[in-house]
Gaussian input, Z-matrix of N, CA and C with variables (Angstrom, degrees):
# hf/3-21g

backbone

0 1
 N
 C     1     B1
 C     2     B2     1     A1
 N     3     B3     2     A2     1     D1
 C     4     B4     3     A3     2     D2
 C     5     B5     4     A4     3     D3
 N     6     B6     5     A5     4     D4
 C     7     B7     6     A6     5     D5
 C     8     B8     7     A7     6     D6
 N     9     B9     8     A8     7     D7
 C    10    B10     9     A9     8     D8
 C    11    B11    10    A10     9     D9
 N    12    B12    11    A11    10    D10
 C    13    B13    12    A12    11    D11
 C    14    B14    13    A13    12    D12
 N    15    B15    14    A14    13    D13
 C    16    B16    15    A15    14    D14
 C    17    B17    16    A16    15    D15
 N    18    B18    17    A17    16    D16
 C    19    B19    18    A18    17    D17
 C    20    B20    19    A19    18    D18
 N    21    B21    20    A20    19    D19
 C    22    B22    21    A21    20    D20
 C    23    B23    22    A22    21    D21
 N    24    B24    23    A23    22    D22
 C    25    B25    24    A24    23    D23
 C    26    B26    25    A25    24    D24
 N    27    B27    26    A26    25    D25
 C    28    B28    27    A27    26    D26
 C    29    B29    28    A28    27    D27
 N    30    B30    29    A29    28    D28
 C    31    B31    30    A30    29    D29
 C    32    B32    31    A31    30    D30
 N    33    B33    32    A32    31    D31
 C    34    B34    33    A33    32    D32
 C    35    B35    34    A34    33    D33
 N    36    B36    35    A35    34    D34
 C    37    B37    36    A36    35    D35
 C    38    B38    37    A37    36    D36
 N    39    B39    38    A38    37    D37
 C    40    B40    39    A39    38    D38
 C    41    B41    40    A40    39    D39
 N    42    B42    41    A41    40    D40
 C    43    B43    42    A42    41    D41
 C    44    B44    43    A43    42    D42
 N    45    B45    44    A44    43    D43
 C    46    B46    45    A45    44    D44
 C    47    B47    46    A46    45    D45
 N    48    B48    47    A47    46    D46
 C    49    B49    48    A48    47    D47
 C    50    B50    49    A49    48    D48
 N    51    B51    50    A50    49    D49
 C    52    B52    51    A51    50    D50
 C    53    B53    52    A52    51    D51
 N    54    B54    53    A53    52    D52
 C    55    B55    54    A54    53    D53
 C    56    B56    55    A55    54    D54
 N    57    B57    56    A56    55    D55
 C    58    B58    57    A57    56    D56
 C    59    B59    58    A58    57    D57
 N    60    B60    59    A59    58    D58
 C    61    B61    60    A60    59    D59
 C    62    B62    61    A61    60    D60
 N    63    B63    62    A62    61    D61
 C    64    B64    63    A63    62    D62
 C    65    B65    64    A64    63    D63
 N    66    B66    65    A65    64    D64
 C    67    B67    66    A66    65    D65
 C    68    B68    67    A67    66    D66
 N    69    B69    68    A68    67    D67
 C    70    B70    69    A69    68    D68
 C    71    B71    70    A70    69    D69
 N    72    B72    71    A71    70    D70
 C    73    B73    72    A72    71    D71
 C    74    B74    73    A73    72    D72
 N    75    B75    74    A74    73    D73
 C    76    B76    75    A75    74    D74
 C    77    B77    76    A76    75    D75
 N    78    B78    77    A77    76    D76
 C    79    B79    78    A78    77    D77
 C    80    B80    79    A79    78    D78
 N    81    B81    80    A80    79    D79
 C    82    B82    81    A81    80    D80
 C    83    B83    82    A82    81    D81
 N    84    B84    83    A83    82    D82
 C    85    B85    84    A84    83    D83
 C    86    B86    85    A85    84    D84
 N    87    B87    86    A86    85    D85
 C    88    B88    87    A87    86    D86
 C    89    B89    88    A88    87    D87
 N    90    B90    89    A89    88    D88
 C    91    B91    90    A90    89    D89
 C    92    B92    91    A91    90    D90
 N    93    B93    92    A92    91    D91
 C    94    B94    93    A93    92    D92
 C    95    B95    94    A94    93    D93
 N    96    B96    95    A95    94    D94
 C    97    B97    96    A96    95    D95
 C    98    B98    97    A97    96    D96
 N    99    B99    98    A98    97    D97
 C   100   B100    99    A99    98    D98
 C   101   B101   100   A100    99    D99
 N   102   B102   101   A101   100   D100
 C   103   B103   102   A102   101   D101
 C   104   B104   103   A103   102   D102
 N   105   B105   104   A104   103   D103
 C   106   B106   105   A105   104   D104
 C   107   B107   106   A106   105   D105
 N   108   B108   107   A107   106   D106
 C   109   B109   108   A108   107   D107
 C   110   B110   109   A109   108   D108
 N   111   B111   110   A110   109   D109
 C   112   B112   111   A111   110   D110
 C   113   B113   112   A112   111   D111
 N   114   B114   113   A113   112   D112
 C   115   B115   114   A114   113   D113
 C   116   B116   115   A115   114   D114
 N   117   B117   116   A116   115   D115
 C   118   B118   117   A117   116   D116
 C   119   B119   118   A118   117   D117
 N   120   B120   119   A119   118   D118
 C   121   B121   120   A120   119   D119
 C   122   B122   121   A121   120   D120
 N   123   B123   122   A122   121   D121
 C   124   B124   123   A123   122   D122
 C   125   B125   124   A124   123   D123
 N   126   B126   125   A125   124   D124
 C   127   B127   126   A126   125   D125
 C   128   B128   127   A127   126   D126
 N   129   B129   128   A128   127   D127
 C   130   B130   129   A129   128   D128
 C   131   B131   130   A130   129   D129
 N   132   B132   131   A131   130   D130
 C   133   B133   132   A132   131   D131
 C   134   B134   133   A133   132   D132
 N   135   B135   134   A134   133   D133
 C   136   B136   135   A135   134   D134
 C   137   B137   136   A136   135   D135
 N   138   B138   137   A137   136   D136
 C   139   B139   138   A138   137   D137
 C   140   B140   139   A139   138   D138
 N   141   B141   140   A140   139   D139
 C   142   B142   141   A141   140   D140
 C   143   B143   142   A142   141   D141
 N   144   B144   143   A143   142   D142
 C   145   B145   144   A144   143   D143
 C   146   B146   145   A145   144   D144
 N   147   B147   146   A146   145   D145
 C   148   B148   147   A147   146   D146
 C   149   B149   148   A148   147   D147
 N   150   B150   149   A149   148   D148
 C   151   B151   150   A150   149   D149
 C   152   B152   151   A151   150   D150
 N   153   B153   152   A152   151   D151
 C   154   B154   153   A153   152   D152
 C   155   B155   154   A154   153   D153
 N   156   B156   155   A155   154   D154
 C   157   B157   156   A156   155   D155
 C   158   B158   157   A157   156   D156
 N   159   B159   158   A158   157   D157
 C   160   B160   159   A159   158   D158
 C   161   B161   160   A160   159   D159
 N   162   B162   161   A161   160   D160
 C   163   B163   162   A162   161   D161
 C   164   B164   163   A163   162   D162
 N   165   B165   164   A164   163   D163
 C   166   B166   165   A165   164   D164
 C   167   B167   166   A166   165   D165
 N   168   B168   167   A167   166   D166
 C   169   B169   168   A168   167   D167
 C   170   B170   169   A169   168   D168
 N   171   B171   170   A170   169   D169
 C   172   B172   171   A171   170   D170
 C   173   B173   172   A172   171   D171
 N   174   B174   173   A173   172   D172
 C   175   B175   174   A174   173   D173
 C   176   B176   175   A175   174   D174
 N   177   B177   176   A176   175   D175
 C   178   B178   177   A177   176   D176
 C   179   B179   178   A178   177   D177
 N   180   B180   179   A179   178   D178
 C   181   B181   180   A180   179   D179
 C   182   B182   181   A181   180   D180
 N   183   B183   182   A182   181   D181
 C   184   B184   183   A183   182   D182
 C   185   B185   184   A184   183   D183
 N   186   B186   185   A185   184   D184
 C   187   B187   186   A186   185   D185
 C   188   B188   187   A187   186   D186
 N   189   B189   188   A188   187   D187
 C   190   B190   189   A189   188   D188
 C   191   B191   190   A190   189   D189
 N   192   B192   191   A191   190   D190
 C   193   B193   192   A192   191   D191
 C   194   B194   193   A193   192   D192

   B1=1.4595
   B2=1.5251
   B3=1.6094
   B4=1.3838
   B5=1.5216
   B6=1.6989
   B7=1.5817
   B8=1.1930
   B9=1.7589
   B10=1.1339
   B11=1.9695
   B12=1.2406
   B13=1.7377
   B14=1.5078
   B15=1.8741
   B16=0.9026
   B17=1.5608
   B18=1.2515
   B19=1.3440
   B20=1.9323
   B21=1.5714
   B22=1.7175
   B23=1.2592
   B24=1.3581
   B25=1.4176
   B26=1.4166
   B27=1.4257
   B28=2.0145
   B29=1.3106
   B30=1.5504
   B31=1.7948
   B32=1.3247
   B33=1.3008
   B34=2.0107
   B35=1.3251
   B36=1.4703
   B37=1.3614
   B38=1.2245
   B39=1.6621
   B40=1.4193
   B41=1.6291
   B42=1.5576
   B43=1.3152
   B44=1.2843
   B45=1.1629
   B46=1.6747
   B47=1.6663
   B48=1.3272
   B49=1.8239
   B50=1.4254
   B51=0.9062
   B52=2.0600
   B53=1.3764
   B54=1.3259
   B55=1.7783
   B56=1.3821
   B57=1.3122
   B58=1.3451
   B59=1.5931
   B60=1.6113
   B61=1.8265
   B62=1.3421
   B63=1.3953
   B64=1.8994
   B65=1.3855
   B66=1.0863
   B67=1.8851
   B68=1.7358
   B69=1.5784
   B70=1.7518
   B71=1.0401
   B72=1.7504
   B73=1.5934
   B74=1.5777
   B75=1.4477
   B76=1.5280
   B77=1.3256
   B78=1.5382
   B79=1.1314
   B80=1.4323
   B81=1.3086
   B82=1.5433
   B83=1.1811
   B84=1.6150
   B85=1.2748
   B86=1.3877
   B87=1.8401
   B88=1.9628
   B89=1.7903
   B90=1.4866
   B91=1.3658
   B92=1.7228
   B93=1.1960
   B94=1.7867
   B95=1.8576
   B96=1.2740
   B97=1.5957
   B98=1.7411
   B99=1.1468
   B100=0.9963
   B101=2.0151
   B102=1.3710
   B103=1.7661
   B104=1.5340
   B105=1.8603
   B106=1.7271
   B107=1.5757
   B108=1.3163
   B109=1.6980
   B110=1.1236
   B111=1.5738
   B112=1.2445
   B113=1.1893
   B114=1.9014
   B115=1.6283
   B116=1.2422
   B117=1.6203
   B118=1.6089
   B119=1.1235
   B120=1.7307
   B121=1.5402
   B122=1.3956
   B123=1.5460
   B124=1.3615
   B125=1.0219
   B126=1.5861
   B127=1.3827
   B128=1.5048
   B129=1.8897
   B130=1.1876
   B131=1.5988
   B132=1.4044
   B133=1.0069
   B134=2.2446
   B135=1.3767
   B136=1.3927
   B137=1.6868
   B138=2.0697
   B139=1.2736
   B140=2.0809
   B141=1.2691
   B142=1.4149
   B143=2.0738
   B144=1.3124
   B145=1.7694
   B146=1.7461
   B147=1.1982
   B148=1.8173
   B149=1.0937
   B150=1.5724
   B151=1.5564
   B152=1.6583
   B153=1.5456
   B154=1.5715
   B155=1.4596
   B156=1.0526
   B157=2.0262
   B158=0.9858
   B159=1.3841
   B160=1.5854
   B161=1.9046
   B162=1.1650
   B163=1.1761
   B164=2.1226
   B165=1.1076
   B166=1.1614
   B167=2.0778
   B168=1.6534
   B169=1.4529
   B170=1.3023
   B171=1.1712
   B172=2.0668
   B173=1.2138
   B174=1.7805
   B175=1.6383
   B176=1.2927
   B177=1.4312
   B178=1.6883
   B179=1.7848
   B180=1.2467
   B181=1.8146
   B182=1.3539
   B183=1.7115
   B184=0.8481
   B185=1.5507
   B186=1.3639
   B187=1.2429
   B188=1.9858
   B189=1.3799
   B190=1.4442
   B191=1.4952
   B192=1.8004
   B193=1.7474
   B194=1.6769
   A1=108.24
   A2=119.24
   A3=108.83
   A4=98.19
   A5=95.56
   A6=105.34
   A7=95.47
   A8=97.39
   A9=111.46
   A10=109.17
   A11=102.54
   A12=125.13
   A13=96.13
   A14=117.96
   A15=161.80
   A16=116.37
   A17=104.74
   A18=96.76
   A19=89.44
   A20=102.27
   A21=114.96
   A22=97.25
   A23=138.61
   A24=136.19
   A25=108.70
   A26=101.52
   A27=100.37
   A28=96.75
   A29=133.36
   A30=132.06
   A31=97.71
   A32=87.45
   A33=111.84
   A34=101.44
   A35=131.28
   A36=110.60
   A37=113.59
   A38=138.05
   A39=121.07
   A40=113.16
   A41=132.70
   A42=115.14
   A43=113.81
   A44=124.54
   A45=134.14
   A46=98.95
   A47=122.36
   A48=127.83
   A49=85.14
   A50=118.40
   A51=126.02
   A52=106.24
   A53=116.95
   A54=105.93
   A55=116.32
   A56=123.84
   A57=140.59
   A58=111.47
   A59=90.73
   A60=98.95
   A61=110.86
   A62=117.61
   A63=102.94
   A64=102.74
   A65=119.55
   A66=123.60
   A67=99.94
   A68=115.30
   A69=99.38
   A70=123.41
   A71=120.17
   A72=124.14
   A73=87.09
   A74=127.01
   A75=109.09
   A76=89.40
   A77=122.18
   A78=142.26
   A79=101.09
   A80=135.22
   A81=142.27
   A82=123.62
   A83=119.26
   A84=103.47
   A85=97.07
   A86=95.76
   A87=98.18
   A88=77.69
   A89=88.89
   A90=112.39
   A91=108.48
   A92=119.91
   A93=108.73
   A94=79.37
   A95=95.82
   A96=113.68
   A97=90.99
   A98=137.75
   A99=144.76
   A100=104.13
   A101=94.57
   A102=94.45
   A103=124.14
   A104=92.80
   A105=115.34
   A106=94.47
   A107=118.55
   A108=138.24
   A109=103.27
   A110=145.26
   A111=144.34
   A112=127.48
   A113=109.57
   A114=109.33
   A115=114.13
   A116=95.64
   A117=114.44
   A118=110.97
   A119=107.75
   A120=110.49
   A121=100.18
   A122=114.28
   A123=143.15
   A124=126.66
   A125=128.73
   A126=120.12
   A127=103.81
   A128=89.12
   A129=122.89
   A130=105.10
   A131=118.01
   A132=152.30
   A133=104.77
   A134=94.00
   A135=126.76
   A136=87.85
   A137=102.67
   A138=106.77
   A139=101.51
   A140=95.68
   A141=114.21
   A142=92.32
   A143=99.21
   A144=107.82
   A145=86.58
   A146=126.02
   A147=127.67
   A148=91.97
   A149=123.78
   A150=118.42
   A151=93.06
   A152=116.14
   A153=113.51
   A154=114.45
   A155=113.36
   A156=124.54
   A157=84.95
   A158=122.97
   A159=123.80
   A160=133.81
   A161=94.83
   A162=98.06
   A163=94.42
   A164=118.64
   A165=126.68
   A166=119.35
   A167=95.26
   A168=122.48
   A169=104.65
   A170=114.48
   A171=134.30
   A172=116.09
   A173=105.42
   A174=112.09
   A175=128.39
   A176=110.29
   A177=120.65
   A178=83.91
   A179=111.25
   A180=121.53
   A181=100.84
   A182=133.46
   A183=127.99
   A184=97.05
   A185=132.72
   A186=113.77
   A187=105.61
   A188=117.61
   A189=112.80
   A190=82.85
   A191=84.29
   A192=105.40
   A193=95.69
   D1=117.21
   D2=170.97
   D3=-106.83
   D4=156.84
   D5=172.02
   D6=-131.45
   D7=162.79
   D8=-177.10
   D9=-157.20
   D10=131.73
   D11=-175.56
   D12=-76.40
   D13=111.48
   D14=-159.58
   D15=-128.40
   D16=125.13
   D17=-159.82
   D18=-139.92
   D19=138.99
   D20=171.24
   D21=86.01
   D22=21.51
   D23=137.26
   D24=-61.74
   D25=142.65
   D26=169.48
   D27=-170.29
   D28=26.61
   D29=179.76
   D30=-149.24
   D31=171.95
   D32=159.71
   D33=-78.97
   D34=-49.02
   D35=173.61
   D36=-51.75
   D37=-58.21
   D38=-176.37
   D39=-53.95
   D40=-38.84
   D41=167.80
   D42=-45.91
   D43=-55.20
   D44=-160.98
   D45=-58.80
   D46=-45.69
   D47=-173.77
   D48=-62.69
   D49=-100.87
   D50=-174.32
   D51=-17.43
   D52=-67.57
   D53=177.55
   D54=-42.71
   D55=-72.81
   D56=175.28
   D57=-14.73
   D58=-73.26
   D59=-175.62
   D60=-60.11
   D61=-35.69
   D62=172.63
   D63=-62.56
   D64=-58.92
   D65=-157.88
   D66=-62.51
   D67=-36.90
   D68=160.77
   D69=-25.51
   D70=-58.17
   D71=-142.71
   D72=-111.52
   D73=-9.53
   D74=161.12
   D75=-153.99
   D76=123.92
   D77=-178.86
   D78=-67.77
   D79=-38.46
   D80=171.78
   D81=-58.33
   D82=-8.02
   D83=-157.75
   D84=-104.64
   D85=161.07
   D86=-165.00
   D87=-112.67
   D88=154.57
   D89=-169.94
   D90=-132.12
   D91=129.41
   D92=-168.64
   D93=-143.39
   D94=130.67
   D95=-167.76
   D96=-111.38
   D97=150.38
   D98=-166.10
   D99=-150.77
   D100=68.42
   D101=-171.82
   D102=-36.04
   D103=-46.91
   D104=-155.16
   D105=-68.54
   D106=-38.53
   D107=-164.27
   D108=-94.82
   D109=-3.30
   D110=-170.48
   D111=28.99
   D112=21.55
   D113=157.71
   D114=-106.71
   D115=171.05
   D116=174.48
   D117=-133.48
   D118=129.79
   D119=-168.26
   D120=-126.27
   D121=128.50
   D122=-178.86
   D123=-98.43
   D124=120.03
   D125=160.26
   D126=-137.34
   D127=118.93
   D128=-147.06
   D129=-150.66
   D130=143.11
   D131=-169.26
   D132=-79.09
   D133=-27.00
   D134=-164.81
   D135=-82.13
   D136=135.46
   D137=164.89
   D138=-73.85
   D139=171.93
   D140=-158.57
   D141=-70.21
   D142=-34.41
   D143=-162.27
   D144=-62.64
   D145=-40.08
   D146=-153.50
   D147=-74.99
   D148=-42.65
   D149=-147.16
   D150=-88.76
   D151=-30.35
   D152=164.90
   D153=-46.84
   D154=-51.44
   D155=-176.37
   D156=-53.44
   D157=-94.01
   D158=-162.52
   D159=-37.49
   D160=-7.66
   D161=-170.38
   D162=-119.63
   D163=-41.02
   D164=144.31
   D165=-19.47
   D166=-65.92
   D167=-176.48
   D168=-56.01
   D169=-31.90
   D170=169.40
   D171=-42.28
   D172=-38.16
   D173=-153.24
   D174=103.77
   D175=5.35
   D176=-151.93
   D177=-112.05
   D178=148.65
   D179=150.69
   D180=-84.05
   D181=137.63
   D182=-161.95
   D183=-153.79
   D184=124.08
   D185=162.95
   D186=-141.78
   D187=177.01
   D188=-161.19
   D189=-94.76
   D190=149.86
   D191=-162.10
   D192=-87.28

C-alpha cells in the first residue's frame, strides 16, 4: 500500500478524478481517498513516481507520505 499527502481535495468529485486516473493505468488498483486526512492510499501495480503524475495530472499537489 503506498500513500501519499494530497492536497486541494474537498469532494466526491475530487475522489472520483484521483481514483479514476490511477484505475486508468491499472484497472486493479484499489484507491481509498481519505478527504478529512488529505491522503491517498494505493495499492497498485504502479511505481510510486506514475501514481504521483497521475494524481498531480488531476490538479492536486501530491507528494509520498
Amino acid at each position: 500500500m503506498q500513500v501519499f499527502n494530497v492536497q486541494g481535495m474537498t469532494c466526491g468529485h475530487c475522489v472520483k478524478a484521483v481514483t479514476q486516473a490511477v484505475q486508468a493505468q491499472d484497472a486493479g488498483a484499489k484507491v481509498e481517498v481519505d478527504l478529512a486526512g488529505k491522503q491517498v492510499r494505493v495499492d497498485s501495480q504502479l511505481a510510486d513516481e506514475r501514481i504521483l503524475e497521475l494524481i498531480r495530472e488531476e490538479g492536486y499537489a501530491a507528494e509520498l507520505a
